[in-house]
BAFI-3210 file (N, C-alpha, C; in Angstrom, 3 decimals, decimal comma, padded with zeros to 6 digits):
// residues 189
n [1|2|3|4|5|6|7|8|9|10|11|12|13|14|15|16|17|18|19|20|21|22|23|24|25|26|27|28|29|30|31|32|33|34|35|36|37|38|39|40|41|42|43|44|45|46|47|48|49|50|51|52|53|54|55|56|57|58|59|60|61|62|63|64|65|66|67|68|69|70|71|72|73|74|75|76|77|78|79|80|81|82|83|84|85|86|87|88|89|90|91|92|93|94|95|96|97|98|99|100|101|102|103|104|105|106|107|108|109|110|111|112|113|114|115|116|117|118|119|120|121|122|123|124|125|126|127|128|129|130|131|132|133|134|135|136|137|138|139|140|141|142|143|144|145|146|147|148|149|150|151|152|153|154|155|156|157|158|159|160|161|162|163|164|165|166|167|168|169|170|171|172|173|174|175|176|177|178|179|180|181|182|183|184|185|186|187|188|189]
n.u [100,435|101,276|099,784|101,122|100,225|101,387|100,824|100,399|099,780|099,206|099,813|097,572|094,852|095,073|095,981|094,677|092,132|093,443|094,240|092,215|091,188|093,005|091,855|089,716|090,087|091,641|089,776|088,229|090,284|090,721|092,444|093,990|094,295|096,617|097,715|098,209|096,808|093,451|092,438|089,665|090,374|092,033|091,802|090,983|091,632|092,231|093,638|095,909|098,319|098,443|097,938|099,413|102,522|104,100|105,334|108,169|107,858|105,133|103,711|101,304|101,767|101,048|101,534|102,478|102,873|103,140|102,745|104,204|104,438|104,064|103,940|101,304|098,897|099,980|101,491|098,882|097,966|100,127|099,819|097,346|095,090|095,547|098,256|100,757|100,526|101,216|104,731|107,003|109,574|108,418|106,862|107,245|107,758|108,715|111,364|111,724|108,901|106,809|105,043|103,011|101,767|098,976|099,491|100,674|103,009|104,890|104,635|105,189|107,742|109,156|108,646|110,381|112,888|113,250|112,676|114,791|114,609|111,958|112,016|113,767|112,218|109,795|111,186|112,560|109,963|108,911|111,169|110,657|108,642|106,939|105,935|105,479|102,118|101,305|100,855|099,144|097,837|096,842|095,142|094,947|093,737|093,412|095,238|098,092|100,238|099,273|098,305|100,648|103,050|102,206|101,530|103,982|105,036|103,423|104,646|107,153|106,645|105,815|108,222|110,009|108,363|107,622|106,122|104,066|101,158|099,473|097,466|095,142|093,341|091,517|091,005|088,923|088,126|085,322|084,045|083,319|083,714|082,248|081,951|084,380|088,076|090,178|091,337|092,287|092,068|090,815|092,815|095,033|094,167]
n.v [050,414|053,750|056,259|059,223|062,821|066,090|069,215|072,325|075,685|078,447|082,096|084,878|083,945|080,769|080,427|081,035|079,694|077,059|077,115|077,035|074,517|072,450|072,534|071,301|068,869|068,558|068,028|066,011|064,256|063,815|065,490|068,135|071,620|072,215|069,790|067,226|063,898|063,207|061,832|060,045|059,474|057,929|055,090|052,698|052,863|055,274|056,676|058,971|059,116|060,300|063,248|063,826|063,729|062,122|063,818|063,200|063,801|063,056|065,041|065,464|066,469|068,521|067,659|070,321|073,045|076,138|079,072|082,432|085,609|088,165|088,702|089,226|087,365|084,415|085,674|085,641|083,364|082,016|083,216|082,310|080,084|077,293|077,422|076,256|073,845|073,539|073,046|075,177|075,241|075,116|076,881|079,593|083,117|085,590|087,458|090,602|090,771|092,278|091,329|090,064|092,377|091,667|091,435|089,105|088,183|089,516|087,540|085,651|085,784|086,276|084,453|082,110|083,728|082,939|079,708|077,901|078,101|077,773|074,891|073,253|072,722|071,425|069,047|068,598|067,110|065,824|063,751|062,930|061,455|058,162|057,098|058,737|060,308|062,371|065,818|068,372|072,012|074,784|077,606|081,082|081,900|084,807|087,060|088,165|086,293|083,641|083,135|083,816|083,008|080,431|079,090|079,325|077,032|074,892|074,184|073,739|071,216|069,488|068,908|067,977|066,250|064,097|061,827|062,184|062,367|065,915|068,241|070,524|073,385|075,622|079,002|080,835|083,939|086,383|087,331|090,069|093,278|095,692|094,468|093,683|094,045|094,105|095,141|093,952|091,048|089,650|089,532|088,611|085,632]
n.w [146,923|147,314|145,406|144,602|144,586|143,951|144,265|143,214|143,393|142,115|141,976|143,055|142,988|142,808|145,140|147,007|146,261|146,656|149,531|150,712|149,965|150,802|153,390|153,675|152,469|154,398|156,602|155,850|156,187|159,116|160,139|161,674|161,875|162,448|161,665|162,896|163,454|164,099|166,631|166,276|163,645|163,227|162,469|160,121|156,126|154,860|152,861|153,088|152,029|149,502|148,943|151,233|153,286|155,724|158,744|160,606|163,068|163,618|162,206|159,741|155,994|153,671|150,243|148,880|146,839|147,294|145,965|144,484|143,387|144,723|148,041|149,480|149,553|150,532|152,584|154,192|154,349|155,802|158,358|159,569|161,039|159,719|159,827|160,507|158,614|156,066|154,802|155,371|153,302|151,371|150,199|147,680|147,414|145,256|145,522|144,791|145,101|143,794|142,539|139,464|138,229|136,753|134,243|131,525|130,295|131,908|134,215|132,727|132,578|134,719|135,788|134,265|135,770|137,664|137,585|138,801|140,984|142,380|140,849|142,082|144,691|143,399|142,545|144,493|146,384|144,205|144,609|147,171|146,890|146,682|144,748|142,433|141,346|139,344|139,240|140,383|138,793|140,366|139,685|138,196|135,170|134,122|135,674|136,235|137,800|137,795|135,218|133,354|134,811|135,867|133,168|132,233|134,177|133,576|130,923|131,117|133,638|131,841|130,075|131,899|133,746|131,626|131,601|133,881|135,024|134,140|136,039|135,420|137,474|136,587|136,624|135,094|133,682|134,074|131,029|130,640|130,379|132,260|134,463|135,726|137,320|136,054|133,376|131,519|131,406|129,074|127,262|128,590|128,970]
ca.u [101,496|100,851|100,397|101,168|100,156|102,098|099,718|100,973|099,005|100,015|099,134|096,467|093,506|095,476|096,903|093,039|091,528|094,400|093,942|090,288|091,034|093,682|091,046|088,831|090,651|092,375|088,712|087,967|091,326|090,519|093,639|093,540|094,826|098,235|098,373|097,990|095,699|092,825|091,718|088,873|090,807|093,216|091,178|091,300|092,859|091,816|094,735|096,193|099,797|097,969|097,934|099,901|103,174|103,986|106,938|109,190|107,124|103,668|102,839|100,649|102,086|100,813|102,228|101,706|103,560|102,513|104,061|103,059|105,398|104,055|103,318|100,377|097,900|100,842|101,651|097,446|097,627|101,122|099,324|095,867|094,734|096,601|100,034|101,301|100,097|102,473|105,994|108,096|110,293|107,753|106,547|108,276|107,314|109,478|112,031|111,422|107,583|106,214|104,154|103,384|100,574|098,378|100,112|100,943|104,276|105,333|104,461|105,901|109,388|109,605|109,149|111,665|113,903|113,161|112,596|115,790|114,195|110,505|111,722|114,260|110,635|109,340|112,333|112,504|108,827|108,914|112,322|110,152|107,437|107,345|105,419|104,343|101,389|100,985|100,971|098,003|097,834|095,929|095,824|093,713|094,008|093,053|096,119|099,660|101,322|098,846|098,766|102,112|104,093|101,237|101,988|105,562|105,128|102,977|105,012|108,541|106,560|105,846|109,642|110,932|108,123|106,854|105,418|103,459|099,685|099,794|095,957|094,947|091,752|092,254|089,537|088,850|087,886|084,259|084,626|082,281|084,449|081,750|082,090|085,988|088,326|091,236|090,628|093,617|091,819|091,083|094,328|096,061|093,086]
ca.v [051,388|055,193|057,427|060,539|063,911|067,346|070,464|074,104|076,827|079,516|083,624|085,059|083,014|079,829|080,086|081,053|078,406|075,775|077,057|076,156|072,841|071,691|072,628|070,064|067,781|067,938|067,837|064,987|062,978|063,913|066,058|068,991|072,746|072,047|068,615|066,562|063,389|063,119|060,314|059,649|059,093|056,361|053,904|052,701|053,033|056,147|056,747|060,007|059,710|060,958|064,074|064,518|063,071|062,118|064,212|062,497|064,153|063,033|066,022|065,446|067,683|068,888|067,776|071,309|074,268|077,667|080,341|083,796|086,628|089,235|088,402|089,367|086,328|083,729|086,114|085,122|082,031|081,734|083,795|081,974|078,729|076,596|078,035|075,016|072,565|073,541|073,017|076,388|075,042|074,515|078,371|080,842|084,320|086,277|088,470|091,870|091,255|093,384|091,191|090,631|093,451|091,601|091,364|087,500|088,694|089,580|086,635|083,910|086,272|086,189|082,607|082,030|084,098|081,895|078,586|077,083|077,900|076,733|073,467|073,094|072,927|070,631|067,912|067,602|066,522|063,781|062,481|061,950|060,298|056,548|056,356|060,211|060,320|063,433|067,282|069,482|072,818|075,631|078,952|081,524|082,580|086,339|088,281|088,125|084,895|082,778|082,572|084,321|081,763|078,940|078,744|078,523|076,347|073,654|073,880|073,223|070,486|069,237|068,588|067,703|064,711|064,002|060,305|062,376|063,438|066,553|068,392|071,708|073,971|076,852|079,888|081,842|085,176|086,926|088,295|091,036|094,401|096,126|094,128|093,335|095,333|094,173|095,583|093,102|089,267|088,728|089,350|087,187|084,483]
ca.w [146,666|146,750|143,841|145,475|143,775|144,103|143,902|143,054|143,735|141,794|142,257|144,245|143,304|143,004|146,713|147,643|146,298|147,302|150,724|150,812|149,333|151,762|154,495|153,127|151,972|156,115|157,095|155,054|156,156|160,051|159,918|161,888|161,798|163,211|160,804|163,670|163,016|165,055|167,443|165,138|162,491|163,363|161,976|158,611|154,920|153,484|151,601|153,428|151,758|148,037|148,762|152,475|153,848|157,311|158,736|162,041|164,502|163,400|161,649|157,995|155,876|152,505|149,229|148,324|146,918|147,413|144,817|144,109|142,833|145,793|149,322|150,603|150,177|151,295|154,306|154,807|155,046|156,993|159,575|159,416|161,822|159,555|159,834|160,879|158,017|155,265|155,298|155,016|152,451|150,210|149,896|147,110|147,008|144,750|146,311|144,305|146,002|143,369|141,501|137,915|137,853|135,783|132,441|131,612|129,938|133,382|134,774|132,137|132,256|135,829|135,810|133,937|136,237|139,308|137,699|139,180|142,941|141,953|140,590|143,696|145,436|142,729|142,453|145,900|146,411|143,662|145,122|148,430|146,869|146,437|142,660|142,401|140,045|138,698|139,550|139,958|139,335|140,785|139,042|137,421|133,687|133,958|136,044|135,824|138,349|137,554|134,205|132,867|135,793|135,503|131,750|132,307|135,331|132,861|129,957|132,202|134,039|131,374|129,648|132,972|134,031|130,373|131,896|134,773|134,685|135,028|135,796|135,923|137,834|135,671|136,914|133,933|133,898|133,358|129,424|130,682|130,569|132,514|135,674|135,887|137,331|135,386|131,832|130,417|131,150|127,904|126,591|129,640|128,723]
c.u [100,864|100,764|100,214|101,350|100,655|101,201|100,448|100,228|099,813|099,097|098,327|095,493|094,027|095,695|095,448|092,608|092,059|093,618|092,860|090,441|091,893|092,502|090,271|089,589|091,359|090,710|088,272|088,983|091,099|091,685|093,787|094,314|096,348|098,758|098,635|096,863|094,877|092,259|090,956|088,824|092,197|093,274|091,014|092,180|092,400|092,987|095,375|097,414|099,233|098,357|098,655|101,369|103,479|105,202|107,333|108,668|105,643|102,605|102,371|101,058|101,828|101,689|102,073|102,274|103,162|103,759|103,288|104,668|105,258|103,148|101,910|099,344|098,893|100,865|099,878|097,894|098,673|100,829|097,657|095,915|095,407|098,118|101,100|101,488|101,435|103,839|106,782|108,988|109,790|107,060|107,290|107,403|108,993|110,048|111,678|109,918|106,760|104,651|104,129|102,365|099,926|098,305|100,979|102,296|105,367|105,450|105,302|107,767|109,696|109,584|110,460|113,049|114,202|112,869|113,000|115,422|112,932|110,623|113,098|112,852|110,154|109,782|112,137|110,903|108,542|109,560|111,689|108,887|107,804|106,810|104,785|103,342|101,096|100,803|099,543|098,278|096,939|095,893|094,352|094,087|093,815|094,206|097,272|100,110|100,769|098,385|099,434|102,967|103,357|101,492|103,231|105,748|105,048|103,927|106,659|108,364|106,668|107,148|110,110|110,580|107,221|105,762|104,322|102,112|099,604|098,126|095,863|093,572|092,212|090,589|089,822|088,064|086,072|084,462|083,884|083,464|083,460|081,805|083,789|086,610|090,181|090,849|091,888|093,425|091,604|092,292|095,298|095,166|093,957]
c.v [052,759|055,910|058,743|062,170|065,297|068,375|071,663|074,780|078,007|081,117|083,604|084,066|081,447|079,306|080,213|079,432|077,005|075,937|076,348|074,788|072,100|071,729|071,513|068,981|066,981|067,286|066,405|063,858|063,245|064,190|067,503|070,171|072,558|070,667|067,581|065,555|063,539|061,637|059,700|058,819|058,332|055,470|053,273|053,134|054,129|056,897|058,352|059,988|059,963|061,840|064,639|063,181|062,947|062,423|062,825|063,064|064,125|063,618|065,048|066,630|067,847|068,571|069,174|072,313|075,374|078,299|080,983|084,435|088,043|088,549|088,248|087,948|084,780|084,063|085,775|084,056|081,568|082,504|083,316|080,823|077,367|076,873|076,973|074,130|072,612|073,440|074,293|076,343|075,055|075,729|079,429|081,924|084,923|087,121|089,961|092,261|091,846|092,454|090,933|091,352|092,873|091,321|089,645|087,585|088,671|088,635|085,765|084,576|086,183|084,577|081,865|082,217|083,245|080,717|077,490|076,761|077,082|075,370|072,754|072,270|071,105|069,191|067,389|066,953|065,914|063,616|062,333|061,717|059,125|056,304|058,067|059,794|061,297|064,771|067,864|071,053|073,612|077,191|079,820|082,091|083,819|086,640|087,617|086,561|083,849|082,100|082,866|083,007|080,374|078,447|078,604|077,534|074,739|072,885|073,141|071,700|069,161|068,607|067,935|066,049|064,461|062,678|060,792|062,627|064,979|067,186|069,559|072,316|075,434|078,287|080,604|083,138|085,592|087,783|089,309|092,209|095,304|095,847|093,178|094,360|095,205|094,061|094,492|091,347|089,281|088,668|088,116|086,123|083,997]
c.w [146,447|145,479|144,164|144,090|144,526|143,636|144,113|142,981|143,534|141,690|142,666|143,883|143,117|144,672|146,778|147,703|146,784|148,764|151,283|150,444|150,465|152,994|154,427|152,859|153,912|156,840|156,455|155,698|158,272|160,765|160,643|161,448|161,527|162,208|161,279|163,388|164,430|165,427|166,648|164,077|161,876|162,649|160,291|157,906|154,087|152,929|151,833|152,377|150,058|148,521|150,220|152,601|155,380|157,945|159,959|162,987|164,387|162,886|159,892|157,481|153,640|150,955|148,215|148,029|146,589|146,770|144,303|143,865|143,914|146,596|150,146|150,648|150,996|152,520|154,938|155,303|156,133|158,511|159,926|160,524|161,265|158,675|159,770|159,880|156,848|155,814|154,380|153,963|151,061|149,373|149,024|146,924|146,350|145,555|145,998|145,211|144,918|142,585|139,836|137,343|136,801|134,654|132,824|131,351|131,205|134,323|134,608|132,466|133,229|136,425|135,267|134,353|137,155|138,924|138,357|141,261|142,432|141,579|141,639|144,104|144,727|142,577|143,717|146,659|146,095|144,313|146,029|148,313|145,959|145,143|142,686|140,899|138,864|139,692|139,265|140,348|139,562|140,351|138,496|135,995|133,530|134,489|135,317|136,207|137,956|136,121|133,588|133,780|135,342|134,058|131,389|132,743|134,595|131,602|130,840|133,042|133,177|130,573|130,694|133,340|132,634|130,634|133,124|134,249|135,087|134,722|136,279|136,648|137,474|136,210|135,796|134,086|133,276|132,298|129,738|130,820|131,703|134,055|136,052|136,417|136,749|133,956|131,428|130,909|130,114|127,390|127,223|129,334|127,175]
res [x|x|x|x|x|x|x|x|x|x|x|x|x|x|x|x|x|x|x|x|x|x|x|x|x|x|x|x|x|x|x|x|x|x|x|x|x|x|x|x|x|x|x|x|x|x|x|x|x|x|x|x|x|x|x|x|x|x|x|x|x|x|x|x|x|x|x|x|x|x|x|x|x|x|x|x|x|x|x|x|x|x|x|x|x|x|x|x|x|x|x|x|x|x|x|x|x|x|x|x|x|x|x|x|x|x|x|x|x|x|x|x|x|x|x|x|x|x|x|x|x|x|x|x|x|x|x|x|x|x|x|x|x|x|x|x|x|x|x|x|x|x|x|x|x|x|x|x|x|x|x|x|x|x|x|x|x|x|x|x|x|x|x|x|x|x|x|x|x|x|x|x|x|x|x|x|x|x|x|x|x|x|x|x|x|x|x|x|x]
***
């Protein structure tokens, strides 16, 4: 029986690093660009439906939701080599676009505004897994989306699947003021 995990990738260095991880992780399952398996990788049980489902036209498709509060590293990757792999539904960028410049405040309040779309996203990804196991998320603790939203995101996941695992990769910020160029990580830390 599967134990299928849901991954969120939240603000710029969350979606980064997701990105990079699905790459690997496709590379690893012999999964290509497009989400297409490869010849190769017909064979055996390595346990693709963890972390991918299999649409009606053969595509593998990411248990994976991309969410940021302003566009630009999303619009990356939806314009990158794997354009294809995600499923469109599964992507929220905030409408305003603007961002939560950095400040966590900004972040957790605008989470709050859009929870009801983000866990849209979220609901419907358990309901189409067969034993989900737990949620990972992807985030960084220094700017605004990623840990102002990410700290909403956990605490909300939290109340909602209280029986789930849920696991974070939290990037934390260099405490060095000298080589940063956002003077306000420690505070968002």
């Amino acid at each position: 029986m599967p134990r299928e995990i849901i991954t969120l990738q939240v603000g710029q260095c969350g979606n980064q690093i997701g990105s990079e991880f699905w790459k690997l992780l496709c590379a690893e399952h012999g999964i290509n660009q497009r989400g297409i398996l490869e010849d190769y990788a017909t064979a055996g049980d390595d346990r693709k439906d963890v972390f991918f489902y299999q649409a009606d036209d053969e595509h593998y498709i990411p248990r994976a939701l991309l969410i940021d509060m302003e566009p630009r590293v999303i619009n990356m990757i939806q314009t990158s080599e794997y354009r294809e792999l995600y499923n469109p539904e599964n992507i929220f960028i905030s409408k305003d676009g603007g961002g939560a410049g950095n400040n966590w405040a900004k972040g957790y309040s605008g989470a709050e505004k859009v929870q009801e779309e983000v866990f849209d996203m979220v609901d419907r990804e358990a309901d189409g897994s067969d034993s989900l196991e737990g949620m990972v998320l992807i985030h960084s603790i220094a700017g605004g989306t990623g840990s102002g939203m990410g700290s909403f995101l956990l605490e909300a996941i939290n109340d909602r699947y209280p029986k789930k695992l849920v696991q974070t990769y939290s990037v934390f910020p260099l405490m060095s003021s000298d080589t940063s160029d956002v003077v306000v990580q420690p505070y968002n830390s």
